[in-house]
C-alpha positions in Angstrom: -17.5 3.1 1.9 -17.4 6.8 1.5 -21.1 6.9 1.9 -20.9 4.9 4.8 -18.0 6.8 6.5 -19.6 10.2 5.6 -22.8 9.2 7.8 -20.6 8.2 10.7 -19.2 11.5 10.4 -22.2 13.7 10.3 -23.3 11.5 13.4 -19.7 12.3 15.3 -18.4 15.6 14.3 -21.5 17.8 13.2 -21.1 20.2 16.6 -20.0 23.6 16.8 -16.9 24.3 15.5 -15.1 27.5 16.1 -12.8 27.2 13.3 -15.7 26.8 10.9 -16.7 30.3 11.4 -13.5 31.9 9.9 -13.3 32.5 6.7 -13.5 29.5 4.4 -9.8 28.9 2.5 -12.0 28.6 -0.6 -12.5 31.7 -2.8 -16.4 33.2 -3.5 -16.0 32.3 -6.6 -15.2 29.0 -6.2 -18.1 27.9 -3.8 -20.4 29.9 -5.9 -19.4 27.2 -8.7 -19.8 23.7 -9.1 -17.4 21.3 -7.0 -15.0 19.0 -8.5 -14.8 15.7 -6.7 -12.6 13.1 -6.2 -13.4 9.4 -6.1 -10.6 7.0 -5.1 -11.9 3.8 -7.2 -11.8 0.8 -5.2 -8.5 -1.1 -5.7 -10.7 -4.9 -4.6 -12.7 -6.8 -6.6 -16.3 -5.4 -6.5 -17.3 -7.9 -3.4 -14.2 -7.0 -1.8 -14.7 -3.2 -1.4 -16.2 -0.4 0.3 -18.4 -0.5 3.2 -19.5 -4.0 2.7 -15.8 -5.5 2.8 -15.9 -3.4 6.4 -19.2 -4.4 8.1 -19.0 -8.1 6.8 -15.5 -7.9 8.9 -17.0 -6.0 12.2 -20.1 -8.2 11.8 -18.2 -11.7 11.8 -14.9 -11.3 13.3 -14.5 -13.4 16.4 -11.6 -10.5 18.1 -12.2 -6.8 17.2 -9.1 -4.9 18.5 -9.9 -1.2 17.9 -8.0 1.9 18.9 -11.5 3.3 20.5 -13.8 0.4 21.0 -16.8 3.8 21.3 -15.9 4.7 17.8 -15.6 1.4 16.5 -19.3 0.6 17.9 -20.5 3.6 15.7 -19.1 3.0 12.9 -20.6 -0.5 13.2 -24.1 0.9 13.8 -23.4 3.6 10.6 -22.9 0.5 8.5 -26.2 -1.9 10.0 -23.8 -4.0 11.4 -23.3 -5.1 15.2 -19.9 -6.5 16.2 -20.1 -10.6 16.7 -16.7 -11.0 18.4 -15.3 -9.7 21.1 -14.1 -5.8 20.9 -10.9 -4.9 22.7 -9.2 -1.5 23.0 -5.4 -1.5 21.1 -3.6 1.9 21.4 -0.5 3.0 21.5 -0.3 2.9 25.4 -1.0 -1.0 25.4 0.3 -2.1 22.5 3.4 -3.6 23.8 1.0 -5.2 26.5 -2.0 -6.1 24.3 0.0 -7.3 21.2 1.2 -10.7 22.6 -2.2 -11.6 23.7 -3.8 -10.8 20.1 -0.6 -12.5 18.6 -1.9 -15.8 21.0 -5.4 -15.8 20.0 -4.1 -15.3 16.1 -1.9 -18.4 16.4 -4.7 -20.4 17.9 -6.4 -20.2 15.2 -8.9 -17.1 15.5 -9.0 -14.1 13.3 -8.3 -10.6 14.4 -9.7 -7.5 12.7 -7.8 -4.4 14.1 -9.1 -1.1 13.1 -8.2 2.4 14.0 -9.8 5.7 14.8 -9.8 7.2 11.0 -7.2 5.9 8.2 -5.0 2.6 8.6 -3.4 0.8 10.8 0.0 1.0 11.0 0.3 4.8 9.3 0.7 6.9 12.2 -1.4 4.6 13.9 -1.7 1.8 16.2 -0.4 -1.9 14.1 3.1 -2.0 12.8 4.3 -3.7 15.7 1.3 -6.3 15.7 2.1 -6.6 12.1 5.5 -7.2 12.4 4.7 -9.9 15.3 2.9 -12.0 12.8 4.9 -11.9 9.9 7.8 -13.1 12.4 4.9 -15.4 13.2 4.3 -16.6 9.9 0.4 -15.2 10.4 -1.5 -14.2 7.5 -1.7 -10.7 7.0 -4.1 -9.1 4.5 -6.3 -5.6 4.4 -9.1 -3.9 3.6 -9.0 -1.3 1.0 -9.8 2.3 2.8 -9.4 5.6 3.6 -5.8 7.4 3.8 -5.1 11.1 4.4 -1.7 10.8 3.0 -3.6 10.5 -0.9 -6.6 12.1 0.0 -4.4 15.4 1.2 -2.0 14.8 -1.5 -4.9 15.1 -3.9 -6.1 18.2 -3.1 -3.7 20.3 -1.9 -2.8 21.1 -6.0 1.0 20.8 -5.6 2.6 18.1 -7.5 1.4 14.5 -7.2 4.2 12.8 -9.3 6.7 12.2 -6.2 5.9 12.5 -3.0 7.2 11.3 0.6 5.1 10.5 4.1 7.0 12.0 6.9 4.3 10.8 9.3 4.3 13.2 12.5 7.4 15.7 13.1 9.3 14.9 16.2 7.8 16.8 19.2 10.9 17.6 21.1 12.2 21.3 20.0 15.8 20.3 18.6 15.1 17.0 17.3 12.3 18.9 15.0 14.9 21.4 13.9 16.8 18.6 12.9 14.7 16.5 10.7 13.3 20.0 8.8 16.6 20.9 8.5 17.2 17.6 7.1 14.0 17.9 4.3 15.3 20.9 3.4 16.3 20.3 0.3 14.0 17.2 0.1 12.9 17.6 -3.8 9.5 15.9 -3.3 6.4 16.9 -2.2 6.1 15.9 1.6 2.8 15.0 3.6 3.3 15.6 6.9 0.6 14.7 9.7 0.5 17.4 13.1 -1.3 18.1 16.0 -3.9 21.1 15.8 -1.9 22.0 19.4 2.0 22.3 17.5 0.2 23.5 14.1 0.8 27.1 14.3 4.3 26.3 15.6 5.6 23.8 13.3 4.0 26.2 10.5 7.0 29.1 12.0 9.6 26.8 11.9 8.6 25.4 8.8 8.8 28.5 6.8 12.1 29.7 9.0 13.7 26.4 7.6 12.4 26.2 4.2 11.8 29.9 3.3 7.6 31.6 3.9 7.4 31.7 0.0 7.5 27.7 -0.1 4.0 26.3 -1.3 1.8 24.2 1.3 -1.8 23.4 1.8 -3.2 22.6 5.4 -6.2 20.2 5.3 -7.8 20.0 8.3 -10.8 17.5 9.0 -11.0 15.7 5.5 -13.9 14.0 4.7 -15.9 15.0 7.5 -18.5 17.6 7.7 -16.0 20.7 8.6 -13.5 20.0 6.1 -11.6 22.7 5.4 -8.3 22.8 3.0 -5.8 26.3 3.2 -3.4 26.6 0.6 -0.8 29.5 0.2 2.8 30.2 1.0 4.0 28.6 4.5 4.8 32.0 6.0 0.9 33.3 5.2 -0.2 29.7 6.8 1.7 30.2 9.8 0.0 33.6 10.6 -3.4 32.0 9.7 -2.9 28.9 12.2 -1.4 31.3 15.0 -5.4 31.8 16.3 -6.0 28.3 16.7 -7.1 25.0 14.6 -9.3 22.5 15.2 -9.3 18.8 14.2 -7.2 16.6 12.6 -4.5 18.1 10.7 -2.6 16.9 7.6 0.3 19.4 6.2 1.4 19.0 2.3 4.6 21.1 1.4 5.9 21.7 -1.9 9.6 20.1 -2.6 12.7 22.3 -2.7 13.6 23.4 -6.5 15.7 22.0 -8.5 19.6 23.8 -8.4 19.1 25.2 -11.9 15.4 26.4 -11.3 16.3 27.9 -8.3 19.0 29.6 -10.0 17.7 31.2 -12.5 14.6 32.2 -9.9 17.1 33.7 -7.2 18.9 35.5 -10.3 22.5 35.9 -11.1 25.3 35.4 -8.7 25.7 39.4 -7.9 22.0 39.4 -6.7 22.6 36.3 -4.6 25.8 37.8 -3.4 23.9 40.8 -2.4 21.1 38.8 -0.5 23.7 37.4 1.3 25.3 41.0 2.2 22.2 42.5 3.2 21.4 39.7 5.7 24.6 40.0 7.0 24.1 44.2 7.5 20.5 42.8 9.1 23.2 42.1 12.1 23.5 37.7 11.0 27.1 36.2 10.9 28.2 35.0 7.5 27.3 31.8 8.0 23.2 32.5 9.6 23.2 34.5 6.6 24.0 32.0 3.5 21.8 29.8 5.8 19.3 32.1 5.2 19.7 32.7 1.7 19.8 28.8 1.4 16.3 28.6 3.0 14.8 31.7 1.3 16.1 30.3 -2.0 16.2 26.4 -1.9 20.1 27.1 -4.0 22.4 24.5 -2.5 24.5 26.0 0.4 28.1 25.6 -1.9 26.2 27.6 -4.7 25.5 30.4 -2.4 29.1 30.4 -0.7 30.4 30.6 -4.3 28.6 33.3 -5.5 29.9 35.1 -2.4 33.7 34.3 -2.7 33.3 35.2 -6.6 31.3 38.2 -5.7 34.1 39.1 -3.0 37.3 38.4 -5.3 35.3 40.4 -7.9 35.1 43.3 -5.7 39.1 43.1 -5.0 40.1 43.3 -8.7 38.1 45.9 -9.0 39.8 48.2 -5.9 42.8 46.8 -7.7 41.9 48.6 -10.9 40.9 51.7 -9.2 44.8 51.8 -7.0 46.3 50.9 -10.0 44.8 53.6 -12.2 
């Protein structure tokens, strides 16, 4: 399958990229060395996976529905394969039109492959409401072990594999954005995050506003395919990377929020968290935009960050205290 899906790949996207031309995220060092590799094992039995599981589908379905019936025919060549059954378009702008109509021609008794651009159906793409219609249905529904970015960015982007949450693509609207990051804050797992290479450099800003510019990320950026690039580093450096423009498809992996006690003992006692929030607030924020600030600087829980203020403040009036009383 990889094989296969690398060769449609080289066939689509080997053009001129500007964004190739910048300077690779990888070190000299490390392209002057070996690569390592890695190989998602099939999770089928051996005749059930890989590219022949795909073009013995395209090759003898009797209803193709594909979110770019161009794409799908080239992938179909890429494999030796030429589509038997009919090949209809299924997107998101005629899904609630199509899906009936495929639901139909499932219930009469024909099978339906639908397949999307790159990855599967259903994540951030085209198919959970065609699924959903034929589990309500009582329709078979089975798939055909493949590519994901989710793993694949998860994989390589070196932060920490153990948890991890899909947070498919950010609302576009301004406010609702600021809301869910806002909300995944303090989110302790790593999160994958899919974006458009048109908000990347924008949601990058807000990102490291919200969660603090030393909070680790990596920004993969055309994986698999022949200008694959992956940038790793602290959200604030990616944000001033992405402001001149990326290309492709872009999948963003941020490091959770630390654990209280880590964070802690990171942002150091309660006087020096006290003090962050004093200087902020000589920086010209309120009290509050300050501790907010702290909070997202630090990744400390926002009542550990009041507290060290009020104990910082009552320790500040026994002292004067002292001093009158002396």
């Amino acid at each position: 399958m990889a094989l296969a899906w690398a060769a449609m790949n080289a066939g689509i996207h080997d053009r001129d990229d500007p964004g190739q031309a910048r300077a690779s995220a990888e070190p000299a060092a490390a392209r002057a060395a070996g690569s390592l590799i890695l190989a998602a094992a099939p999770i089928g039995r051996p005749p059930q996976h890989a590219a022949a599981s795909l073009a013995a589908a395209l090759a003898g379905t009797a209803l193709i529905a594909a979110e770019d019936t161009r794409r799908v025919r080239r992938l179909a060549g890429a494999l030796g394969v030429v589509p038997a059954g009919r090949v209809v378009s299924y997107y998101e702008g005629v899904e609630a039109e199509r899906g009936p109509v495929l639901l139909g021609a499932l219930a009469a008794g024909q099978d339906v492959l639908l397949i999307t651009d790159a990855g599967t159906p259903g994540i951030s793409d085209p198919g959970y409401r065609l699924v959903n219609g034929a589990i309500e249905a009582g329709i078979r529904v089975t798939v055909l072990p493949g590519p994901s970015a989710v793993t694949a960015a998860l994989a390589v982007s070196g932060l920490p594999t153990d948890r991890f949450c899909f947070e498919g693509f950010l609302p576009r609207k301004a406010g609702d954005r600021a809301r869910t990051l806002t909300e995944l804050r303090g989110e302790p797992r790593t999160m994958v995050i899919f974006e458009s290479r048109r908000r990347l450099a924008a949601t990058l800003r807000e990102m490291a506003d919200v969660f603090g510019p030393d909070r680790p990320a990596a920004v993969c950026r055309e994986l698999t395919k022949t200008h694959e690039e992956i940038r790793r580093g602290p959200l604030g450096e990616l944000a001033s990377w992405a402001a001149d423009g990326v290309l492709g498809e872009i999948t963003v992996v941020v490091g959770g929020a630390r654990a209280p006690a880590a964070a802690t003992a990171a942002a150091g006692t309660t006087e020096h968290i006290a003090a962050k929030v004093a200087a902020a607030e000589q920086a010209g924020l309120t009290r509050k935009d300050a501790i907010a600030s702290v909070v997202a600087e630090t990744g400390l829980r926002r009542r550990v960050v009041y507290d060290a203020v009020i104990k910082a403040k009552a320790g500040a009036l026994d002292h004067d205290r002292g001093d009158f009383s002396g």
